[in-house]
C-alpha positions in Angstrom: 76.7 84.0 105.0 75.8 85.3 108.2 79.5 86.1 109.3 79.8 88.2 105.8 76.2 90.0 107.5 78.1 90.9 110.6 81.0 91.9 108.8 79.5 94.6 106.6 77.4 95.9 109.6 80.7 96.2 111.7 82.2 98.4 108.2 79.0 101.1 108.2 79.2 101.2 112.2 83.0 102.2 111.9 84.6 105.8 111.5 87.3 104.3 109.6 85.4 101.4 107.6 87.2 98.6 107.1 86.9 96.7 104.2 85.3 92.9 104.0 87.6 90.4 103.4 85.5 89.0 100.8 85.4 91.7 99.6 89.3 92.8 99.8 90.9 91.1 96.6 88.0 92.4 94.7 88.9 96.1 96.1 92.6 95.6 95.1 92.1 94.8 91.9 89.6 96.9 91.2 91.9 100.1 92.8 94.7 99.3 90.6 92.6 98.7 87.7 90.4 102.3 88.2 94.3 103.9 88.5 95.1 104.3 84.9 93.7 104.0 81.3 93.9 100.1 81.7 91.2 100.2 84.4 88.5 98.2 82.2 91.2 95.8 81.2 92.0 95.3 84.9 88.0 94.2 85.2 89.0 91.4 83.0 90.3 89.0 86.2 87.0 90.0 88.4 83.9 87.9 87.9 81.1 90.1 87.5 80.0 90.3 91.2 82.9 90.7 92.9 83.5 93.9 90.4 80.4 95.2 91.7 81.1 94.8 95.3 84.9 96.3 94.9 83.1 99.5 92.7 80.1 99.6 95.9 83.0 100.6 98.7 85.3 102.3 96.1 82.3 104.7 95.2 82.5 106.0 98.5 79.1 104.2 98.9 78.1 103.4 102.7 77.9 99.9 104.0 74.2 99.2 103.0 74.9 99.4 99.1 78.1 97.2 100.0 75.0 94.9 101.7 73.0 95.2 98.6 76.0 93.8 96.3 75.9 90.6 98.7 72.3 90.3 98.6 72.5 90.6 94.6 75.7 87.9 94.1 73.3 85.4 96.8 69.8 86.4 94.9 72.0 84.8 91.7 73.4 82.2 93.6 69.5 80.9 93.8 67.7 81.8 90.6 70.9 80.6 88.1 72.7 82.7 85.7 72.8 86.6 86.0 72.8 89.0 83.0 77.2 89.6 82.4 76.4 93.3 81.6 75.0 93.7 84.8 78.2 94.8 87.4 79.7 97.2 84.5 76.2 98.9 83.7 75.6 99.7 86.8 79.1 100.3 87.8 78.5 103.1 84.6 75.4 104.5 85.7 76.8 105.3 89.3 79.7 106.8 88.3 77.2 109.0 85.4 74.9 109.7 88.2 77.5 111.3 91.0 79.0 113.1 87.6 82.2 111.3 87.4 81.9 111.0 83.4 85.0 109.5 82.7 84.9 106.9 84.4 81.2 106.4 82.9 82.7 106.4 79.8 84.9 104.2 80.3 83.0 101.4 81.8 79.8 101.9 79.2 82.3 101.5 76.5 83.7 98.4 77.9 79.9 97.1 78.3 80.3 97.2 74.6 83.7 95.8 73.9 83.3 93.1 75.7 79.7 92.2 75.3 78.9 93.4 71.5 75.9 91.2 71.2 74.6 91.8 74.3 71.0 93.7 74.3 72.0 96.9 76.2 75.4 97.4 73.8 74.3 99.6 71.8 72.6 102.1 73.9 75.8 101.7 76.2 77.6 103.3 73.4 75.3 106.1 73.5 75.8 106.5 77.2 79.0 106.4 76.7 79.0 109.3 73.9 76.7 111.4 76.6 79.3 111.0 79.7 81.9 112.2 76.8 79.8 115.0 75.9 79.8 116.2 79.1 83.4 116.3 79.6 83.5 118.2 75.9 85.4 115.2 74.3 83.6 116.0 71.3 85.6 114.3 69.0 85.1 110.9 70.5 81.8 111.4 71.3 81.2 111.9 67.6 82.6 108.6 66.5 81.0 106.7 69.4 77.4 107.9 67.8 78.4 107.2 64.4 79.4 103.5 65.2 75.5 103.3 67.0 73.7 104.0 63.5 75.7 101.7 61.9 75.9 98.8 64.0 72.8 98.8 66.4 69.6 100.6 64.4 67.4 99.0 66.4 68.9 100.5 70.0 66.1 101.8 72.2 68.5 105.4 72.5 69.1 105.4 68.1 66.6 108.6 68.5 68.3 110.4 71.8 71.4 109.6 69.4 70.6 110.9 66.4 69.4 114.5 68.2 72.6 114.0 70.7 74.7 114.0 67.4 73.2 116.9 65.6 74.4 118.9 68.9 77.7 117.7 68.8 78.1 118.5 65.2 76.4 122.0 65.6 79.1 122.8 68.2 81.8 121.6 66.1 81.1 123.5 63.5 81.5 126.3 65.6 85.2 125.5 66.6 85.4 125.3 62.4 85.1 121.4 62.4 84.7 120.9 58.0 83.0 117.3 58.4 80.8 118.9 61.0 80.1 122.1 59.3 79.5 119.9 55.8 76.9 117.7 58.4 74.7 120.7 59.6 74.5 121.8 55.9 73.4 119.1 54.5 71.2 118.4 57.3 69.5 120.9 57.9 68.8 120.9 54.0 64.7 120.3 53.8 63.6 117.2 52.3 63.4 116.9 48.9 60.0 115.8 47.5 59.2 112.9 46.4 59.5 112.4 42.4 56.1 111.7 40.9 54.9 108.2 39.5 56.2 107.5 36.3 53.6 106.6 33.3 53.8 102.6 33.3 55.8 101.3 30.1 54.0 100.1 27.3 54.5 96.1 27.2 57.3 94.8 25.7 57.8 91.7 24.0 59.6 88.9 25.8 63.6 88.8 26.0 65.8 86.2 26.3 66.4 85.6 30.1 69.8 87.3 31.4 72.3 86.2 33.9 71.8 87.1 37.1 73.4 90.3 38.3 75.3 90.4 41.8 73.2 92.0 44.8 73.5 95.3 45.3 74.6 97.0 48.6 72.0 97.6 50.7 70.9 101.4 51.4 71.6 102.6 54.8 68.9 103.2 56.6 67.5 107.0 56.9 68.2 108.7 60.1 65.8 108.1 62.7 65.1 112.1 63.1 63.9 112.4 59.8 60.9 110.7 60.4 57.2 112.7 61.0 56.6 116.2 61.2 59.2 118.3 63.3 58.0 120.9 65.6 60.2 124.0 66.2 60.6 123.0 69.9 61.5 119.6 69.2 65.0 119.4 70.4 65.4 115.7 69.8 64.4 116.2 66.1 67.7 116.0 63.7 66.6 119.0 61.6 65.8 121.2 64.5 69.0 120.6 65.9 70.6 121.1 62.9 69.0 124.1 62.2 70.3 125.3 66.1 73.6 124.7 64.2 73.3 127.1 61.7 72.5 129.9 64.0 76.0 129.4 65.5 77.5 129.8 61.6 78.2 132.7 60.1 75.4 134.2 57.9 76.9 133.6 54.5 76.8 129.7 55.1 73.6 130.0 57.1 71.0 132.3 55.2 71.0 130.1 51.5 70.1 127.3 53.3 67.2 129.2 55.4 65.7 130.1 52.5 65.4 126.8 51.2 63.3 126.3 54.3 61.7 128.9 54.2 60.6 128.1 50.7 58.9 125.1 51.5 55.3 125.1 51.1 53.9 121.9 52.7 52.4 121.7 56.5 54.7 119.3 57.7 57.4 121.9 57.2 55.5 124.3 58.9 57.8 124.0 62.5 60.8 124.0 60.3 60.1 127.2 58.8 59.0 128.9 62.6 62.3 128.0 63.5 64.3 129.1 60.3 62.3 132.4 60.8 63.8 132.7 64.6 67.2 131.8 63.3 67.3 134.8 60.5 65.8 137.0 62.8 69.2 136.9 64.8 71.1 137.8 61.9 71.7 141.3 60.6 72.0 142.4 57.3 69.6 143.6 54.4 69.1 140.0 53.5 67.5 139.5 56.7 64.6 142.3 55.8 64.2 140.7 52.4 64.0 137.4 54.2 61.5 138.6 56.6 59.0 140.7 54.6 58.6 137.7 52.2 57.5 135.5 54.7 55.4 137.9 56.4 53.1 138.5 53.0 53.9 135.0 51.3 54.2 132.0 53.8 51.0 129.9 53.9 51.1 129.5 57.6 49.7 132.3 59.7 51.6 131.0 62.4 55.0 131.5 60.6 53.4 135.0 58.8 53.4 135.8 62.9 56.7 135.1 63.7 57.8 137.4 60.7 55.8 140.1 61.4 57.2 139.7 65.0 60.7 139.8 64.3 60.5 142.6 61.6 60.1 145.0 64.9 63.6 144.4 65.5 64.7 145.3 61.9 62.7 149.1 62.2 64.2 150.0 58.9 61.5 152.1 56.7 60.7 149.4 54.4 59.9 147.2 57.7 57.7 150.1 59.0 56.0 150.4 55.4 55.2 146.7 55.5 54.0 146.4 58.4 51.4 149.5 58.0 50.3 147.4 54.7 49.7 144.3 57.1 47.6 146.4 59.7 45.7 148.1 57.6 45.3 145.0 54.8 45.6 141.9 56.9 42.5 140.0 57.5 44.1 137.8 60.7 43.3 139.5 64.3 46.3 137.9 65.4 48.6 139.2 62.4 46.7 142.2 63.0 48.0 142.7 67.0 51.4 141.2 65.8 52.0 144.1 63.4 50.6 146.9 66.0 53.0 145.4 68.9 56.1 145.7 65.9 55.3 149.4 64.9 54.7 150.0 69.1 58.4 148.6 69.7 60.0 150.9 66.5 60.8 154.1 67.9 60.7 156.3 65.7 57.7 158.9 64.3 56.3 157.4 61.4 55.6 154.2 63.2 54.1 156.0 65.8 51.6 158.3 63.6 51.0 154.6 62.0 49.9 153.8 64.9 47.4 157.2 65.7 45.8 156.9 62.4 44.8 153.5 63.0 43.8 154.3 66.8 41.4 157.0 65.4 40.0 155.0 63.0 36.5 154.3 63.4 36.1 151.4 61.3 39.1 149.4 62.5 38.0 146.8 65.1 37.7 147.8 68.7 40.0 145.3 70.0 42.6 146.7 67.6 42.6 149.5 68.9 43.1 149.5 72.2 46.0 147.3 71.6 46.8 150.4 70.0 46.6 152.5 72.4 47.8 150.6 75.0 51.1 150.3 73.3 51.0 154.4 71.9 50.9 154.9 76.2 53.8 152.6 75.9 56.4 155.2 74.6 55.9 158.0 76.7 55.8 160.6 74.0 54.1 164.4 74.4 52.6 163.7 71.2 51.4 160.3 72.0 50.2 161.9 75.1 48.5 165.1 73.3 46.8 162.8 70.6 45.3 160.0 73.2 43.8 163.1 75.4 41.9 164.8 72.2 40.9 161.0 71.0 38.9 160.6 74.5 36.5 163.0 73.8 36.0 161.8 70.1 35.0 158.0 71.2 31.8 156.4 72.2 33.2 152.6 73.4 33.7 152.7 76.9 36.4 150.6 76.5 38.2 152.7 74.3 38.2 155.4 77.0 39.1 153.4 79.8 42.1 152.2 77.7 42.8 155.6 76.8 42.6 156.5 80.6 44.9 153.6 81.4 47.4 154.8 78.8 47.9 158.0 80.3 48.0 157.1 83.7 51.0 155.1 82.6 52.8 158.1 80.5 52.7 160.2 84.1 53.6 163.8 83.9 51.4 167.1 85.5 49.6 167.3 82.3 48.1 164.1 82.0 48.0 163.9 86.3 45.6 167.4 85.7 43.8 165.5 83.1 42.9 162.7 85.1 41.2 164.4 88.0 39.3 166.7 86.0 37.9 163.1 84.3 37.1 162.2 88.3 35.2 165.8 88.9 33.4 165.6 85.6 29.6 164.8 86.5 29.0 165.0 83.0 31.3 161.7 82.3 29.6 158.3 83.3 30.6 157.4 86.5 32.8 154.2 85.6 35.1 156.6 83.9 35.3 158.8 87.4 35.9 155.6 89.2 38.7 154.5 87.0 40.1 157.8 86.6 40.3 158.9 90.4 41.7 155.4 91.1 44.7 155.8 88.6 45.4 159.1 89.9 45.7 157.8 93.2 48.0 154.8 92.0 50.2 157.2 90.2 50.9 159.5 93.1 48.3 161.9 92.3 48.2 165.5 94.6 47.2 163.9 97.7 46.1 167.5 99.5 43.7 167.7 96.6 42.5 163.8 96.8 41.9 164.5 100.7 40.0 167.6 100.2 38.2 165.7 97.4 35.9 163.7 99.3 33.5 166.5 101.2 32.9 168.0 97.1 31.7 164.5 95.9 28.0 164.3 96.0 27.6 161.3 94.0 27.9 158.0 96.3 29.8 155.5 94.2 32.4 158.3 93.6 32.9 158.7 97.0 33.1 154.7 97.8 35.7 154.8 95.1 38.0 157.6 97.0 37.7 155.9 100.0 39.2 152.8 98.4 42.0 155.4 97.1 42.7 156.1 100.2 43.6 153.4 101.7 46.0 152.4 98.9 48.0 155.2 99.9 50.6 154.7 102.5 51.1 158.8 103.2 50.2 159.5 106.4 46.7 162.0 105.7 45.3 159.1 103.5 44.9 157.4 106.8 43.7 160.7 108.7 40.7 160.9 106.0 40.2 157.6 106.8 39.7 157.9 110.4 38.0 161.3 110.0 35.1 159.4 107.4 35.2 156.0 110.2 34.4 158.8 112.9 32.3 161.4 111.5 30.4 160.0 108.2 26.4 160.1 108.1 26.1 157.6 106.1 26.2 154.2 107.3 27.4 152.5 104.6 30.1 154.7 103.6 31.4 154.5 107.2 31.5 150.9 107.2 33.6 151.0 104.6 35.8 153.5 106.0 35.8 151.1 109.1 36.6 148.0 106.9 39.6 149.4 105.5 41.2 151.0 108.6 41.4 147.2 110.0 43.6 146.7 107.0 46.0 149.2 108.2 48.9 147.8 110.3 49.2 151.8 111.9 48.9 151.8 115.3 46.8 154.9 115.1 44.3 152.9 113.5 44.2 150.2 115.6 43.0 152.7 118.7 40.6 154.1 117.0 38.8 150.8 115.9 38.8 150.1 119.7 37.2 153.5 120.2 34.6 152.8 118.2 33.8 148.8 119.7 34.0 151.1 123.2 32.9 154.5 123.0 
């Protein structure tokens, strides 16, 4: 043993490794075995050991794995029998793990063949349908998952196989596969209910005993992915990846079985139908619209009413824009509520917008509702949006409001609304939050900064003047930083010249720099 030690040492040491020649006949017959389809067959004159050794050096693995082969076939020597399925499962996994999938394939479906009892058979057949999935042998794959549900239910993977399956049909059915396209149909089908307890039977009077009938066949088992309540972001659920299917199928086959879900009143179904709404959403046609405004009024969910009421902005058709005013104005769900306003904000065209004003103005529509609204009127840039929010302004007592208002034309731009800004900042009659935020948005917006800088001498109030001096030095033009140094020099006020001071050591202008050291040595 510790001659086959030096040996393997010797092989990592080596440009050119050389091969053990314990390990040599294993390497030969596992090279002319891996050379063809017949490679597993091959595997059938190598003990299980000596295959792993041969499949160490031919995986282009350095010496040190080859090392741990030895120490595995002398760790059996000592404790007795070995798992068989050991050498060709990991054998699989390595050649899954560096990508080479066909070989994977080949070796987990070999695990299979010639262990079928053996604990780990059935989820090598799923491995082996996942190595074949990646290489788009869809086909096989297919058949591989099939013969798992029938003859290992109880595999640890059934689950991973049943979801690996419903992708493998949905892509099939894509490429016009009829037993896959029949699959995702049926499928994706919601559950029917289940039929209400009969009455029990009046009793009978005894009959003469009768012969014995023959068993019946026993009922395959349900899928595994049928089980429990699916969410719409369960992947591994059978439904939800059936469902995925139908949004690769043409909407004639798709839509009737949509509305089935969509139908469905119970909570369980509740995912189901969030992802059925997604899925018509991406299909376009009248029927969509129909689809969507029922669910929007009818479904019992609020969080499937959402995702309607969502989706309907990308339909923008009248009787979309219609429905969704009756849901702003009629809804009694904040949420379906801001859902409805962020629709009509993303449907360009006027009456969605003057929707939109009207509720904005309205003073007994919730605050919070409206700024969302007029947040998103700021959002599309329009002189009329632009007109109406600066005449709302003066109309509104919540500060919020206004500062939302002042937000939303900062964000439109444009001289008109830039002039209507500063005269905001140089009204004394406006509280002096409002100033603050309205000199600070003209500044972030590229306000007139000859005006800014001859600003600061005509402020008499102190906060305001703070507030411009924390303009300035957001501005990177080069008199922002001369008002900054001229207020650092020259300012009374203590305070204000500290914070002059604080920001100028913010600056990475060398012009600053000197004049901090000016002022440390005068």
């Amino acid at each position: 043993m510790q001659a086959m030690y030096l040996v393997v040492a010797a092989v990592v040491g080596m440009q050119q490794p050389v091969v053990p020649r314990t390990v040599a006949p294993a390497l030969a017959h596992a090279q002319a075995a891996l050379q063809g389809l017949g490679a597993l067959d091959a595997l059938d004159g190598l003990d299980a050991l000596d295959a792993l050794d041969a499949l160490a050096v031919l995986d282009g693995l350095d010496g040190l794995d080859a090392l741990d082969a030895l120490d595995t076939r002398d760790a059996a020597a000592l404790h007795g029998e070995q798992d068989p399925t050991d050498s060709l499962w990991r054998a699989a996994r390595r050649a899954f793990n560096r990508g080479d999938y066909t070989s994977a394939a080949k070796l987990y479906g070999e695990l299979t063949r010639r262990y079928p009892d053996a604990t780990r058979a059935g989820d090598a057949l799923y491995w082996a349908a996942f190595a074949l999935y990646k290489n788009d042998n869809l086909d096989r794959a297919r058949a591989l998952l099939v013969t798992q549900q029938q003859r290992y239910p109880k595999a640890a993977t059934l689950r991973d196989g049943d979801a690996l399956l419903a992708r493998i049909q949905g892509a099939l059915a894509t490429q016009g596969d009829e037993e896959a396209h029949r699959w995702v149909l049926i499928h994706a089908e919601p559950p029917q209910p289940p039929e209400p307890p009969q009455p029990p039977e009046p009793p009978q009077p005894p009959r003469p005993p009768r012969p014995p009938r023959p068993p019946r066949p026993s009922q395959p088992p349900r899928p595994a992915g049928t089980r429990g309540c699916p969410d719409e972001n369960d992947e591994d659920d059978v439904r939800v990846a059936a469902l995925n299917g139908l949004l690769q199928m043409d909407a004639a086959n798709a839509l009737p079985i949509l509305r089935k879900v969509l139908a469905k009143r119970d909570a369980c179904s509740a995912g189901l139908r969030r992802k059925a709404v997604f899925i018509v959403s991406q299909k376009h046609g009248a029927e969509t619209e129909d689809i969507l405004l029922d669910v929007a009024r009818n479904d019992p969910d609020s969080d499937v009413r959402r995702q309607a009421v969502f989706w309907l902005s990308q339909v923008g058709s009248d009787r979309a824009v219609t429905a969704l005013d009756s849901i702003l104005r009629n809804a009694t769900d904040p949420e379906l509520q801001d859902k409805a306003i962020f629709a009509l904000g993303q449907i360009h065209q006027g009456r969605a917008a003057q929707i939109l004003r009207d509720y904005a103005a309205n003073e007994r529509a919730p605050d919070e509702a409206r700024e969302k609204t007029i947040f998103w009127l700021g959002q599309q840039h329009s002189q009329e949006n632009a007109a109406f929010l600066r005449g709302l302004y003066a109309k509104l007592a919540s500060e919020e409001l206004k500062e939302k208002v002042i937000f939303s034309l900062s964000q439109m731009g444009g001289a008109d609304n830039g002039r209507w800004l500063m005269d905001i900042a140089l009204n004394e009659r406006e509280p002096v939050e409002m100033r603050k935020k309205a000199l600070f948005w003209v500044g972030q917006t590229g306000g007139n900064l000859d005006q800014l800088a001859g600003l600061y001498d005509r402020m008499q109030n102190q906060d305001m003047k703070e507030q411009l001096i924390f303009v300035y030095s957001q501005s990177h033009e080069a008199a922002a930083l001369d008002q900054l140094i001229r207020i650092a020099k020259t300012e009374q006020d203590k305070e204000l010249r500290k914070k002059a001071i604080f920001w100028l050591g913010q600056s990475h202008d060398p012009r600053a720099a000197q004049v901090l050291l000016e002022i440390i040595n005068p």
